[in-house]
N, CA, C and O atoms as a MOPAC input file, in Angstrom:
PM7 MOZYME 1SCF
protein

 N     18.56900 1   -18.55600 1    12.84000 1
 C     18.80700 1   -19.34700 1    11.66700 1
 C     17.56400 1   -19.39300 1    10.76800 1
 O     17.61000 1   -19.42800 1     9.53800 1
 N     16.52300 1   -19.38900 1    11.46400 1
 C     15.05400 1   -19.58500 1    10.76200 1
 C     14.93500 1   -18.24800 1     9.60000 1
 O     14.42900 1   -18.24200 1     8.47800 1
 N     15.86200 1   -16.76400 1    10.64600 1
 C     15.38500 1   -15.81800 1     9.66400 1
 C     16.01300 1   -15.98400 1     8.00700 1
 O     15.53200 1   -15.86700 1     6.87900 1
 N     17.69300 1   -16.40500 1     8.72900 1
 C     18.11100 1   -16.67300 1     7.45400 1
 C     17.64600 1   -17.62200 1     6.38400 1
 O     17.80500 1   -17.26300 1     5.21700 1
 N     17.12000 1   -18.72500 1     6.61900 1
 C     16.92400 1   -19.38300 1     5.79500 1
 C     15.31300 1   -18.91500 1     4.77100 1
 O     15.09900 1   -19.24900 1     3.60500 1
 N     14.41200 1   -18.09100 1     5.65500 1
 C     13.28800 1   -17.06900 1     4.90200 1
 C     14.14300 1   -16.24700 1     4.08700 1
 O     13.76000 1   -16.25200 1     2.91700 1
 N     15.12400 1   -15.56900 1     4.28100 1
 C     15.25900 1   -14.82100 1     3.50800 1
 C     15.79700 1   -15.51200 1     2.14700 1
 O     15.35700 1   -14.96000 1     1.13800 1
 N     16.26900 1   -16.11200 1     2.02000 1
 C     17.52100 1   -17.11000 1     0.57400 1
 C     15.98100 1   -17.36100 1    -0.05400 1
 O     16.08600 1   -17.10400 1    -1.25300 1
 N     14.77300 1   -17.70300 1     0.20700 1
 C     13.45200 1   -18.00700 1    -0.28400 1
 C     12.79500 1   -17.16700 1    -1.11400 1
 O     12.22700 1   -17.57500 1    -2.12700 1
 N     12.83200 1   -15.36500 1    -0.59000 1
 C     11.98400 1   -14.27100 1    -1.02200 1
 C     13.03100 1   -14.25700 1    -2.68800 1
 O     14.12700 1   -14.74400 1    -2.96600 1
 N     11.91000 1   -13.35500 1    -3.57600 1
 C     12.63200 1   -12.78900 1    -4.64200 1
 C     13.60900 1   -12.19100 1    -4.38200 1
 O     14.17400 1   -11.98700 1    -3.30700 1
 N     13.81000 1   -11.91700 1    -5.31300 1
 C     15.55200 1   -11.24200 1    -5.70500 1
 C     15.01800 1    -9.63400 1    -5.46300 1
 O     15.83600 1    -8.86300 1    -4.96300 1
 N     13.62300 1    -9.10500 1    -5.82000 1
 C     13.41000 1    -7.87700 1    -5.38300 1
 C     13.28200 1    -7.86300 1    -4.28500 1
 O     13.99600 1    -7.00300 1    -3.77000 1
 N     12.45900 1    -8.63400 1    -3.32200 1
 C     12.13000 1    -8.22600 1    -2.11000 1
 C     13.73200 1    -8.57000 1    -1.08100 1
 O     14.09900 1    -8.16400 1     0.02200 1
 N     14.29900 1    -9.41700 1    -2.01400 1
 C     15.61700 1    -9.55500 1    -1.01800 1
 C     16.36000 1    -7.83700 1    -1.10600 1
 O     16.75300 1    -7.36500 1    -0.03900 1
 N     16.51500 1    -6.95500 1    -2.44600 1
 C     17.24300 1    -5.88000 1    -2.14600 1
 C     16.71500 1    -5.19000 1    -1.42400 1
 O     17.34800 1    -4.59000 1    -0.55500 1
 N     14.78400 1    -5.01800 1    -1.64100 1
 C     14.22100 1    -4.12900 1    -0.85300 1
 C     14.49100 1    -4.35800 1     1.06200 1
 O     14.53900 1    -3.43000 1     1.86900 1
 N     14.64500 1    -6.01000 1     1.42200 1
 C     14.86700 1    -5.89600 1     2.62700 1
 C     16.80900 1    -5.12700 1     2.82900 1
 O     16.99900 1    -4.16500 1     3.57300 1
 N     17.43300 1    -5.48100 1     2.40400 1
 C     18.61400 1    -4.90100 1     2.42300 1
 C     18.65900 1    -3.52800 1     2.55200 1
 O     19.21700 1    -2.94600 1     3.48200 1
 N     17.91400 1    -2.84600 1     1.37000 1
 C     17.55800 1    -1.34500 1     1.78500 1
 C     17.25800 1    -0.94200 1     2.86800 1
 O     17.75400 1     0.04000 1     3.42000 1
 N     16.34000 1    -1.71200 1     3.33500 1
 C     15.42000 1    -1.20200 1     4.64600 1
 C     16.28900 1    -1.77000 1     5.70500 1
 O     16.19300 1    -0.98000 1     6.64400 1
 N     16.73500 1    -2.30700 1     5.88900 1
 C     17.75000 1    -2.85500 1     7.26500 1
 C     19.20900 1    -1.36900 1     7.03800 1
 O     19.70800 1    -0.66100 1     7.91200 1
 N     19.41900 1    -1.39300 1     5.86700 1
 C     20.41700 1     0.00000 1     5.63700 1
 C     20.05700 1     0.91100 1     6.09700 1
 O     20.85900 1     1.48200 1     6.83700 1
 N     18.32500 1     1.69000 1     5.86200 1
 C     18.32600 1     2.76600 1     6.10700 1
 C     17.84800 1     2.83600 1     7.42000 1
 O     18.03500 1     3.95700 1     7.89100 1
 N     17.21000 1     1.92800 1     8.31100 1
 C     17.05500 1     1.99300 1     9.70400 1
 C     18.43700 1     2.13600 1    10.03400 1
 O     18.67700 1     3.14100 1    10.70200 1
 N     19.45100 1     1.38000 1     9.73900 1
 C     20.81700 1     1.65800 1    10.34500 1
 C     21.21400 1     3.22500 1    10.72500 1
 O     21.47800 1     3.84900 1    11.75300 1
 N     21.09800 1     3.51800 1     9.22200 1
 C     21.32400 1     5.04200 1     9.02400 1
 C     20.42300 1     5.78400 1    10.03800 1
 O     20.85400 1     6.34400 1    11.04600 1
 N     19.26600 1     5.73400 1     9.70400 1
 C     19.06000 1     6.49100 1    10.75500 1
 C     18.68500 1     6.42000 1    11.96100 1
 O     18.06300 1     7.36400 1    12.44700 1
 N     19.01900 1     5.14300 1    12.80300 1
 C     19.36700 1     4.83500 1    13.73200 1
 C     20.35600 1     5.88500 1    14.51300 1
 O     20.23000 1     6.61000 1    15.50000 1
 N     21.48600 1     5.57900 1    13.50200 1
 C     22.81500 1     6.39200 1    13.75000 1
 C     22.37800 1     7.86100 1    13.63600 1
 O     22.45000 1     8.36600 1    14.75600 1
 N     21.97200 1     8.69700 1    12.76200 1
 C     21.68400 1     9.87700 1    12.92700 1
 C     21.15600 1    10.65500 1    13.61800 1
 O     21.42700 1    11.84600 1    13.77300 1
 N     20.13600 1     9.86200 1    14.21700 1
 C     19.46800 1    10.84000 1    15.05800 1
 C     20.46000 1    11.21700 1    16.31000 1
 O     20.23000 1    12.22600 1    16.97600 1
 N     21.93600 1    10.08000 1    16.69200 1
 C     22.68100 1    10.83800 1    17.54500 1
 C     23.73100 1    12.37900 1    17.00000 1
 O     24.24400 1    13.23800 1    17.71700 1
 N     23.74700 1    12.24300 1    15.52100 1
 C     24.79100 1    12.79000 1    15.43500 1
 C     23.91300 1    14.10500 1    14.33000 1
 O     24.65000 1    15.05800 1    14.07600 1
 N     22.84100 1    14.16800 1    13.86800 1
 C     22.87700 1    15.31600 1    12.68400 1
 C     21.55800 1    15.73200 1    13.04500 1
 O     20.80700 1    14.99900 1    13.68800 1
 N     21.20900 1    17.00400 1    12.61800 1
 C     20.54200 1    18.20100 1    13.37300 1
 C     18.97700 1    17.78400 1    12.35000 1
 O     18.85900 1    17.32400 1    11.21500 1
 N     18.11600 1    18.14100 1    13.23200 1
 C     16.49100 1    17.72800 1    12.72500 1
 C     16.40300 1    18.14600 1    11.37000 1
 O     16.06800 1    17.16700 1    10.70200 1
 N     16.59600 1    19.46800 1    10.43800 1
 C     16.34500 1    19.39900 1     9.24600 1
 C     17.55200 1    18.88900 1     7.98100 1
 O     17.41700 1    18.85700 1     6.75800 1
 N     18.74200 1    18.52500 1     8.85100 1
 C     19.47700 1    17.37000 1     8.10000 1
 C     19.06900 1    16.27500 1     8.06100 1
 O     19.45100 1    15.58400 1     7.11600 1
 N     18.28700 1    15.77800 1     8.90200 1
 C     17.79500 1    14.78400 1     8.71400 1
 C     16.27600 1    14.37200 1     7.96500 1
 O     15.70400 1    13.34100 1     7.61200 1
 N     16.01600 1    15.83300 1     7.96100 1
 C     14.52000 1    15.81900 1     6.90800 1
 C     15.11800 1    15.82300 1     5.46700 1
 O     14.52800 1    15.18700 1     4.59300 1
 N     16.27900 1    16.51900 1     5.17100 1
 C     16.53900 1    17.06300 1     4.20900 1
 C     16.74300 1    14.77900 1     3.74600 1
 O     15.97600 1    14.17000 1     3.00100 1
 N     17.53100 1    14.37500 1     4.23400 1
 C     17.83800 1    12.92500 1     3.87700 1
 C     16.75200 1    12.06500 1     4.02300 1
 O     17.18200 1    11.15200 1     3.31800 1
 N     15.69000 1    11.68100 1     4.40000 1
 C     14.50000 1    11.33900 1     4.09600 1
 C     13.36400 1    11.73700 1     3.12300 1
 O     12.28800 1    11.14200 1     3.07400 1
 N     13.75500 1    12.96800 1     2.22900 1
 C     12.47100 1    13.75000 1     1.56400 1
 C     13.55400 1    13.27900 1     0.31200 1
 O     13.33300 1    13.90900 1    -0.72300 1
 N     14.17800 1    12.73300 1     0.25600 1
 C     14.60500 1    12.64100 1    -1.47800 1
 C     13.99500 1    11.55600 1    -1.80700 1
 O     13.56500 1    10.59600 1    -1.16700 1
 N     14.02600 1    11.95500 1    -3.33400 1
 C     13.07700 1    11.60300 1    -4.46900 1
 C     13.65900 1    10.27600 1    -5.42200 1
 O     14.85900 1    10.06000 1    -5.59600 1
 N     12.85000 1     9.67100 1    -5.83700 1
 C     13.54400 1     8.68600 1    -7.38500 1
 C     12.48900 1     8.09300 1    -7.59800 1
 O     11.51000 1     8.33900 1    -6.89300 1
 N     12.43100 1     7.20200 1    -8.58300 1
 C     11.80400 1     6.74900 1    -9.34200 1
 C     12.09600 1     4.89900 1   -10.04200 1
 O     12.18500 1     4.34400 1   -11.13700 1
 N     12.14200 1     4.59200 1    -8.77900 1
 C     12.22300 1     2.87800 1    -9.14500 1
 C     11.38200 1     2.22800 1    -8.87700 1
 O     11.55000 1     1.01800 1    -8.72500 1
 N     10.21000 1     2.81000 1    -8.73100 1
 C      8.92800 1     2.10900 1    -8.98200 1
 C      8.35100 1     0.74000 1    -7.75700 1
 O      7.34200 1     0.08600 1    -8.02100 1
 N      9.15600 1     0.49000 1    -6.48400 1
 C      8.80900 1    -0.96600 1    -6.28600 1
 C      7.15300 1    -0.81700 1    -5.72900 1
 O      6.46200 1     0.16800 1    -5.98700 1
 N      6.74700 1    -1.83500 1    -5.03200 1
 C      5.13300 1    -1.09800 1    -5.24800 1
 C      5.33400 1    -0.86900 1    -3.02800 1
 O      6.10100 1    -1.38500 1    -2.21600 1
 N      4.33200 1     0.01700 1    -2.91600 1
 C      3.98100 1     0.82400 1    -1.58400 1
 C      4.10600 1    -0.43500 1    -0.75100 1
 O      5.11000 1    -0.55900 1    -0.04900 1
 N      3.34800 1    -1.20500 1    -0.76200 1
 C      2.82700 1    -2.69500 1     0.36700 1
 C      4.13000 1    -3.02700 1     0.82200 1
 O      4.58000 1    -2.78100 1     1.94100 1
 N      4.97700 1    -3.87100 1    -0.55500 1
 C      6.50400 1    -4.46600 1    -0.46100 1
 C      7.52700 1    -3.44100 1     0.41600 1
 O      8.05500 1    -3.82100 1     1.46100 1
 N      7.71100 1    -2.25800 1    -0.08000 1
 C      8.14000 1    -1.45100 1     0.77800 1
 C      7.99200 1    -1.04500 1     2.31000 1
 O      8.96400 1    -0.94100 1     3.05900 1
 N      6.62400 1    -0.81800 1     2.71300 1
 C      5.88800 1    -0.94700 1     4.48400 1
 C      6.90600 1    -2.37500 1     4.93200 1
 O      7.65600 1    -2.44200 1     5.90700 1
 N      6.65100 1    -3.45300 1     3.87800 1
 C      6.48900 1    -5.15900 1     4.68100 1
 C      7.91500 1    -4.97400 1     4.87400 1
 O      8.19700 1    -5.09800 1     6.06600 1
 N      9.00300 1    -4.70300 1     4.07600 1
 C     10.25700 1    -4.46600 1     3.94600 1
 C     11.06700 1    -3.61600 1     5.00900 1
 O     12.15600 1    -4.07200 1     5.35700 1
 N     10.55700 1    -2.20900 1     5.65100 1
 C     10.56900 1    -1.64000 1     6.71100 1
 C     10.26200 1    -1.36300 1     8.09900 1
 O     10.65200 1    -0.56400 1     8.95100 1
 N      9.23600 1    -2.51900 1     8.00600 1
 C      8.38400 1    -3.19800 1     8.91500 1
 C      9.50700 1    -4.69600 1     9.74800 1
 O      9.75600 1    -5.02900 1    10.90700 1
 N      9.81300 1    -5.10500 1     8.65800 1
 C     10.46200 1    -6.43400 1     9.09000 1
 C     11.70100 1    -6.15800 1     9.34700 1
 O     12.10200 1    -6.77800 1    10.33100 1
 N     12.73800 1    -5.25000 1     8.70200 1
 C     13.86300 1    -4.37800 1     8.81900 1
 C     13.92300 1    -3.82700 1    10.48800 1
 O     14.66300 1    -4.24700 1    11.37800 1
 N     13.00100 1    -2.87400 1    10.55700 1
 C     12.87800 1    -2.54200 1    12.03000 1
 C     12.53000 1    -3.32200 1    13.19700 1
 O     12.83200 1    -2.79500 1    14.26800 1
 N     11.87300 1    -4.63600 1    13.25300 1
 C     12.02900 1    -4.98000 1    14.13200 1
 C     13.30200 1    -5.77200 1    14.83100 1
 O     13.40600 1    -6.14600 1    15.99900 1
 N     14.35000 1    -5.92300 1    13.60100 1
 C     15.87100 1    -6.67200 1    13.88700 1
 C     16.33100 1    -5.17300 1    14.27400 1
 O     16.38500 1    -5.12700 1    15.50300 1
 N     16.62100 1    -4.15400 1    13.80900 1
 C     17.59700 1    -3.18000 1    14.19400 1
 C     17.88800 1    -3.03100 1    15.70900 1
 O     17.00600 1    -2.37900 1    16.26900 1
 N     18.46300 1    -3.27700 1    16.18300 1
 C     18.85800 1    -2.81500 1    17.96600 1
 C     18.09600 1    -1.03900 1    18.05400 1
 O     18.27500 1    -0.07400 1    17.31100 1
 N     17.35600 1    -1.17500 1    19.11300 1
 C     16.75700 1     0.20900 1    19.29600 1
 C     16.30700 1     1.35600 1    18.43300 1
 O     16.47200 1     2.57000 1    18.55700 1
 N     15.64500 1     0.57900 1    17.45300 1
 C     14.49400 1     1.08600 1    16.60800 1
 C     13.55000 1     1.64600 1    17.19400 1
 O     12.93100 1     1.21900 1    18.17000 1
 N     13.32800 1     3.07700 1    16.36500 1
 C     11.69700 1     3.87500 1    17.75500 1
 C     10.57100 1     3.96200 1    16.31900 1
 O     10.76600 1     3.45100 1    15.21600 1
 N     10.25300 1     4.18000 1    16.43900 1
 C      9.00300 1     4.63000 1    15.02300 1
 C      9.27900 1     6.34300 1    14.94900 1
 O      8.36200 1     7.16400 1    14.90600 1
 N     10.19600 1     6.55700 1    14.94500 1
 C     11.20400 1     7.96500 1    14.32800 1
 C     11.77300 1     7.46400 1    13.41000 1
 O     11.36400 1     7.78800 1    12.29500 1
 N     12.95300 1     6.46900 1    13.49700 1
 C     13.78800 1     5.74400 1    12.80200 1
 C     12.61500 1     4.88600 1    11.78800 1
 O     12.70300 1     4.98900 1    10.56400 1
 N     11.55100 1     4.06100 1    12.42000 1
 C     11.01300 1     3.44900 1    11.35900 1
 C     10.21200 1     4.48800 1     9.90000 1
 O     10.20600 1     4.33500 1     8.67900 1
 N      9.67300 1     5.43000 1    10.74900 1
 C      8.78200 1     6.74500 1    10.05100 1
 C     10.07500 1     7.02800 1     8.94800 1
 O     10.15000 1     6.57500 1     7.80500 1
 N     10.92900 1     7.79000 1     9.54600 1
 C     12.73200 1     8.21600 1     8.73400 1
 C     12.89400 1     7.30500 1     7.73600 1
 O     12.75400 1     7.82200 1     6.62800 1
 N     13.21000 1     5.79700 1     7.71000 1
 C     13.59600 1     4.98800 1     6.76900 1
 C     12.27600 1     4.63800 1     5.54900 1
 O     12.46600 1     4.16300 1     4.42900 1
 N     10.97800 1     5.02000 1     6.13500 1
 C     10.18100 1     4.37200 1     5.43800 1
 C     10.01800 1     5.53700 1     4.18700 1
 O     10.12000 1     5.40600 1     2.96800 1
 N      9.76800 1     6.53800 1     4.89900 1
 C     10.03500 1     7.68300 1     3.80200 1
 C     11.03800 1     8.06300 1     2.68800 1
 O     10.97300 1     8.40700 1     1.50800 1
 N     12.03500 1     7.83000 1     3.65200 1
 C     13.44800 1     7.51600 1     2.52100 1
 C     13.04300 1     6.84400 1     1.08700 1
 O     13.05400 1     7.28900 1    -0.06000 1
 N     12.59100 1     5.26600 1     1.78900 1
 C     12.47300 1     4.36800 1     0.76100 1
 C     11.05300 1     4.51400 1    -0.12300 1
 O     10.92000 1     3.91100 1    -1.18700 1
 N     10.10300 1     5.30200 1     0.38200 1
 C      9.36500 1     5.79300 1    -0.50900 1
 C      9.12100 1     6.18400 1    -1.71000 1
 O      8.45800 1     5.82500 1    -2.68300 1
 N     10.20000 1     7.45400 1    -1.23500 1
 C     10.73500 1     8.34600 1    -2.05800 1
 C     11.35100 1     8.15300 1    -3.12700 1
 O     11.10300 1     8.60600 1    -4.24400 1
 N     12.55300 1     7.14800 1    -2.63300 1
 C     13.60700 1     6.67300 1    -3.51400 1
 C     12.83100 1     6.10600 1    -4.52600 1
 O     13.12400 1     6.39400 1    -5.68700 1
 N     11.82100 1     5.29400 1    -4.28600 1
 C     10.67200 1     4.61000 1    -5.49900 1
 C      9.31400 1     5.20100 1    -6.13700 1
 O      8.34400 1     4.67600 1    -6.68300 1
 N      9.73200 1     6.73000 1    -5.77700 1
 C      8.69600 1     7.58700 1    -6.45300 1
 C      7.52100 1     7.53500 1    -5.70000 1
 O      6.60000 1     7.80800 1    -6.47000 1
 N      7.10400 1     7.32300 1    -4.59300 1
 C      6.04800 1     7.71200 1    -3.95100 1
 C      5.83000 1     8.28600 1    -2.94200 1
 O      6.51900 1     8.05500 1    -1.94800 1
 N      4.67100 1     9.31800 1    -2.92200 1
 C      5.10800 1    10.18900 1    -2.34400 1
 C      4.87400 1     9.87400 1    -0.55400 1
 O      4.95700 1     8.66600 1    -0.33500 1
 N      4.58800 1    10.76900 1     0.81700 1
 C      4.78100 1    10.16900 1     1.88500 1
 C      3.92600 1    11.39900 1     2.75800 1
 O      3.18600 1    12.10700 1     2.07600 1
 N      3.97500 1    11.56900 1     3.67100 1
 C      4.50200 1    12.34300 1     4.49200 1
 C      4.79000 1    12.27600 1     6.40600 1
 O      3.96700 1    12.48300 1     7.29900 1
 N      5.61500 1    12.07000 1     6.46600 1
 C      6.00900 1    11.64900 1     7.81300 1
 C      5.54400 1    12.87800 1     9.04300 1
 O      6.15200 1    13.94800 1     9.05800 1
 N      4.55400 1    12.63000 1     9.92600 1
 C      4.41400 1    12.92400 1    11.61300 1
 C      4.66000 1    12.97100 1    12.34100 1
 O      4.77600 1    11.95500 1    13.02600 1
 N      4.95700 1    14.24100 1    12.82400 1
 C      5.75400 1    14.01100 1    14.66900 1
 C      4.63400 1    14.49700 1    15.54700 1
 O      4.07000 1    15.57200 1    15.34300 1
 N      4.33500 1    13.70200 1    16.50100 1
 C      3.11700 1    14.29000 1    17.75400 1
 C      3.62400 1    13.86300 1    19.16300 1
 O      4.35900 1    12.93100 1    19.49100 1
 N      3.10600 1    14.67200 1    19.77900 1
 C      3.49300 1    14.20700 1    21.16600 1
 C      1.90100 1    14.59500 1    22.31900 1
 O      0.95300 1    15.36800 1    22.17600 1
 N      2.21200 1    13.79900 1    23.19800 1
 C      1.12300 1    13.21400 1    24.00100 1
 C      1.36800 1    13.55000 1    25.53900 1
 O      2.57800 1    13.53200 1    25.76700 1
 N      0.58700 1    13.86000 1    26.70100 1
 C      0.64000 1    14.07200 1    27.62300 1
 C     -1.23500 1    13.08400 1    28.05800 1
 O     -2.38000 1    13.28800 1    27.65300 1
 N     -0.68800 1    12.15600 1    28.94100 1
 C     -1.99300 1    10.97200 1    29.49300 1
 C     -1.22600 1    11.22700 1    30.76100 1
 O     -0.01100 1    11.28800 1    30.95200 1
 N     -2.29500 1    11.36600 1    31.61600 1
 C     -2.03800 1    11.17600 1    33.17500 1
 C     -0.14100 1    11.57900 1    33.49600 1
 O      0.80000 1    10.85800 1    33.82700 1
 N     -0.24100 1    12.88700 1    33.23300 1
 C      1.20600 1    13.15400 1    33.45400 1
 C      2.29600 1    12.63500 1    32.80700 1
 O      3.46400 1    12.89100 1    33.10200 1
 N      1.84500 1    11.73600 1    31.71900 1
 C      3.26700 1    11.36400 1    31.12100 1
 C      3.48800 1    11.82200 1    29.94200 1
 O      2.53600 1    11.94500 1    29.17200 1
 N      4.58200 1    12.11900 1    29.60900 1
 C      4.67000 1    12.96200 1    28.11900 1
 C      5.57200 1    11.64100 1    27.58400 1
 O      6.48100 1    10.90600 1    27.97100 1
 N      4.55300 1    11.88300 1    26.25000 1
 C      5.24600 1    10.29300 1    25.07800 1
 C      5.29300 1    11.55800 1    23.59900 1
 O      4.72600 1    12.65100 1    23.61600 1
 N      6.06200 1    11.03900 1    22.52600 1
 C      6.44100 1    11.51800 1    21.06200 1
 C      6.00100 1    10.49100 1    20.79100 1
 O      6.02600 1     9.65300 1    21.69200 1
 N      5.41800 1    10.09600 1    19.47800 1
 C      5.07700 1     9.23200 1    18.14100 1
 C      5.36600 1     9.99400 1    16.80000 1
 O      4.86200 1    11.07800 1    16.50800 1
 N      6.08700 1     9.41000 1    16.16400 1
 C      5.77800 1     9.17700 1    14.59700 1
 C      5.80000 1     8.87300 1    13.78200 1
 O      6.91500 1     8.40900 1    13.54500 1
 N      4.94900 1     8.78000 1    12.73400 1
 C      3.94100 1     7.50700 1    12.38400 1
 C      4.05200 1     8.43200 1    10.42100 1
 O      4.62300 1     9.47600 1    10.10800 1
 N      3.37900 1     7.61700 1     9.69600 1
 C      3.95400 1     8.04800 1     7.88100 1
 C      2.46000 1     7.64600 1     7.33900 1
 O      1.84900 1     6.57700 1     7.35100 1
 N      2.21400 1     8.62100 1     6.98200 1
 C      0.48700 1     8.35800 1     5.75600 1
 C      1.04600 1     8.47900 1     4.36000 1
 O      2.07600 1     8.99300 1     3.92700 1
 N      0.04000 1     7.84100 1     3.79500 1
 C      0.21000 1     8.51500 1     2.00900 1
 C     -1.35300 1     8.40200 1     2.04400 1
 O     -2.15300 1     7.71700 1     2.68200 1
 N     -1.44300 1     9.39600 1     1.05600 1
 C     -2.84900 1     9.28600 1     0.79000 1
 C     -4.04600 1     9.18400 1     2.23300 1
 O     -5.19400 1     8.78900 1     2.02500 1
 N     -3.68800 1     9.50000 1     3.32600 1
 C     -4.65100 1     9.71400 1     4.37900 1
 C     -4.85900 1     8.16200 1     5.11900 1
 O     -5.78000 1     7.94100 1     5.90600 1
 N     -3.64700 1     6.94700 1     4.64600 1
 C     -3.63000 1     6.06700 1     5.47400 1
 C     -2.53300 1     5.87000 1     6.10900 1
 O     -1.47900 1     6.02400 1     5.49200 1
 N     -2.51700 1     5.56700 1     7.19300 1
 C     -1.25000 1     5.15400 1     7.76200 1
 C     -0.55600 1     4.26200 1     7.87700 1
 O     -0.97300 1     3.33400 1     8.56900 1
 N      0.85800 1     4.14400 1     7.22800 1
 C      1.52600 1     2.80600 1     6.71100 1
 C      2.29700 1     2.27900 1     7.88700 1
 O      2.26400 1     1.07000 1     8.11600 1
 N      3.04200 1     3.15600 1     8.71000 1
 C      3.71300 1     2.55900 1    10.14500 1
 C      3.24200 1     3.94500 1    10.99100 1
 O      2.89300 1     5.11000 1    10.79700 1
 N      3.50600 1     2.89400 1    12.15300 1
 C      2.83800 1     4.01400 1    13.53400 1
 C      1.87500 1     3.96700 1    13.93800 1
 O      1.70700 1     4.64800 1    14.94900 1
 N      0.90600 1     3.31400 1    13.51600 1
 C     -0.57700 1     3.26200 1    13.97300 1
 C     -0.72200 1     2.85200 1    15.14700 1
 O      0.08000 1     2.12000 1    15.72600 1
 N     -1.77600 1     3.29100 1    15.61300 1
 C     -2.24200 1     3.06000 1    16.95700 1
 C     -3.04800 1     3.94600 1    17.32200 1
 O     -4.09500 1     4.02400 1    16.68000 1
 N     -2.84300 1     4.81800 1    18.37100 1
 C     -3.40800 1     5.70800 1    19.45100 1
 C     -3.21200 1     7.11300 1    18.90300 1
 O     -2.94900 1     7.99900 1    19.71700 1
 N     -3.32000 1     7.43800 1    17.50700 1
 C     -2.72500 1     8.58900 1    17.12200 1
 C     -4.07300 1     9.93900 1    17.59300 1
 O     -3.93800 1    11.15500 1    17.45300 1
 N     -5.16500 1     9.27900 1    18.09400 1
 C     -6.16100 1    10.45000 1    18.31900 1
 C     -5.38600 1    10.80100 1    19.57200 1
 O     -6.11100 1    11.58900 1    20.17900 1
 N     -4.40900 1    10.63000 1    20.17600 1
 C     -4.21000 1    11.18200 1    22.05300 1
 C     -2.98700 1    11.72000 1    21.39600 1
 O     -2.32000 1    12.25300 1    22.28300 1
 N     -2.36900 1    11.82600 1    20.20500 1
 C     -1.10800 1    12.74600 1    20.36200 1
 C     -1.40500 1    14.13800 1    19.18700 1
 O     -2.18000 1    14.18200 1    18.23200 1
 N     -0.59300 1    15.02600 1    19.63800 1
 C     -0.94700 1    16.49000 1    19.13700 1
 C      0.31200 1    16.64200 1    17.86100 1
 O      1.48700 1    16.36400 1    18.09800 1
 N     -0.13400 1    17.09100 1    16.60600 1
 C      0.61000 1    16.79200 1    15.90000 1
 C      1.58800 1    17.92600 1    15.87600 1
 O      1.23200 1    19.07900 1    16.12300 1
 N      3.01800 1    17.54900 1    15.53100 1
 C      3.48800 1    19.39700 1    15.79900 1
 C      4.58500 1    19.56300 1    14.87300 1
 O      5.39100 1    20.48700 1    14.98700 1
 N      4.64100 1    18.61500 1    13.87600 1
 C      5.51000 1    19.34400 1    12.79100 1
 C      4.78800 1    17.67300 1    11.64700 1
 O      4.61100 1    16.52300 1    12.04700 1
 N      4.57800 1    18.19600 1    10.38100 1
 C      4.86900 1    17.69100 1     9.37600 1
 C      6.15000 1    17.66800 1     8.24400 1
 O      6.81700 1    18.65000 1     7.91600 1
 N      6.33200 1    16.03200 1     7.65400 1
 C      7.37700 1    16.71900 1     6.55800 1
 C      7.00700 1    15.94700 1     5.30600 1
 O      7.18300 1    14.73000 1     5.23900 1
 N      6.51400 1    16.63100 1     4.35800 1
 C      5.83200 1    16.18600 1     2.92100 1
 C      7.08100 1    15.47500 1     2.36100 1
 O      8.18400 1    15.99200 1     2.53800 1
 N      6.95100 1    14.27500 1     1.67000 1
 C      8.28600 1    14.05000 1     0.71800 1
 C      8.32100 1    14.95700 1    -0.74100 1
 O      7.32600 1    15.20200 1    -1.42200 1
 N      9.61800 1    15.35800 1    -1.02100 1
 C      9.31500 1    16.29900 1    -2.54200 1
 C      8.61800 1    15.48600 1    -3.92800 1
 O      8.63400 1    14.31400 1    -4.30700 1
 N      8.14800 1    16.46600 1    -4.33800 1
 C      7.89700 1    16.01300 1    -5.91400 1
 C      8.56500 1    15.46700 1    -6.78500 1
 O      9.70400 1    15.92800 1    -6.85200 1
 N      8.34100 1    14.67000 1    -7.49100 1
 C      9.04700 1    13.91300 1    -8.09300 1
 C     10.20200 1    14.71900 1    -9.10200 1
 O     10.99400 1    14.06400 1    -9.78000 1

C-alpha cells in the first residue's frame, strides 16, 4: 500500500516514466523465454527522441525492476536501453561472464559515456563477450 500511495505523489512525468519501465521489464522479462538473442537486440537498440533526462530514467528502471517477479540485470540492462533510446540517448549494453572458484556466473550491466548506470559491482572478475551499441539517432 505504501508503494501505492508514493506513487499518486511523483510527477505526472516520472509517473509515465515508471509505467514505461515496469512495461518494458515485463517485456523483456517475457522475451528472453520466447525470441532469439539478436531479436532481442534488434528491440532494445531503437531510437527516439523524447528527451526525459538519463538519472530519471536509471531511478525509473531501477525501481521498476525490483517489483518485476524474476528480474536478472539482462532484463534490467534490456529495458534500460530500450528506454534510453526511446529518449534519445545513447547506451551501450554488456554481456560478461565469470568463472571464481569453479563457478560460472553471466552479468550485464549498461554504460553511457564510460559510466555505469545498472549492473555495477564486480565487473573487473567478468570477461566481456559481446557488446550492443544503441543506434544513432
Amino acid at each position: 500500500m505504501r508503494k501505492l500511495s508514493v506513487f499518486w505523489v511523483l510527477s505526472g512525468a516520472d509517473k509515465r516514466l515508471l509505467l514505461e519501465a515496469f512495461a518494458a521489464c515485463a517485456y523483456f522479462r517475457l522475451a528472453l523465454y520466447f525470441v532469439s538473442a539478436s531479436r532481442l537486440r534488434a528491440m532494445a537498440v531503437r531510437s527516439g527522441r523524447s528527451g526525459a533526462p538519463v538519472e530519471r530514467i536509471v531511478w525509473a528502471v531501477r525501481t521498476a525492476s525490483r517489483s518485476t517477479p524474476g528480474a536478472t540485470c539482462l532484463v534490467s540492462g534490456l529495458a534500460l536501453q530500450r528506454m534510453l533510446g526511446r529518449h534519445g540517448h545513447r547506451s551501450e549494453l554488456h554481456i560478461g561472464v565469470s568463472r571464481t572458484g569453479g563457478v560460472f556466473a553471466a552479468h550485464a550491466w549498461v554504460e553511457r559515456d564510460g559510466r555505469v548506470l545498472v549492473g555495477e559491482g564486480e565487473l573487473d572478475t567478468y570477461v566481456r563477450l559481446v557488446s550492443w551499441p544503441s543506434r544513432e539517432r
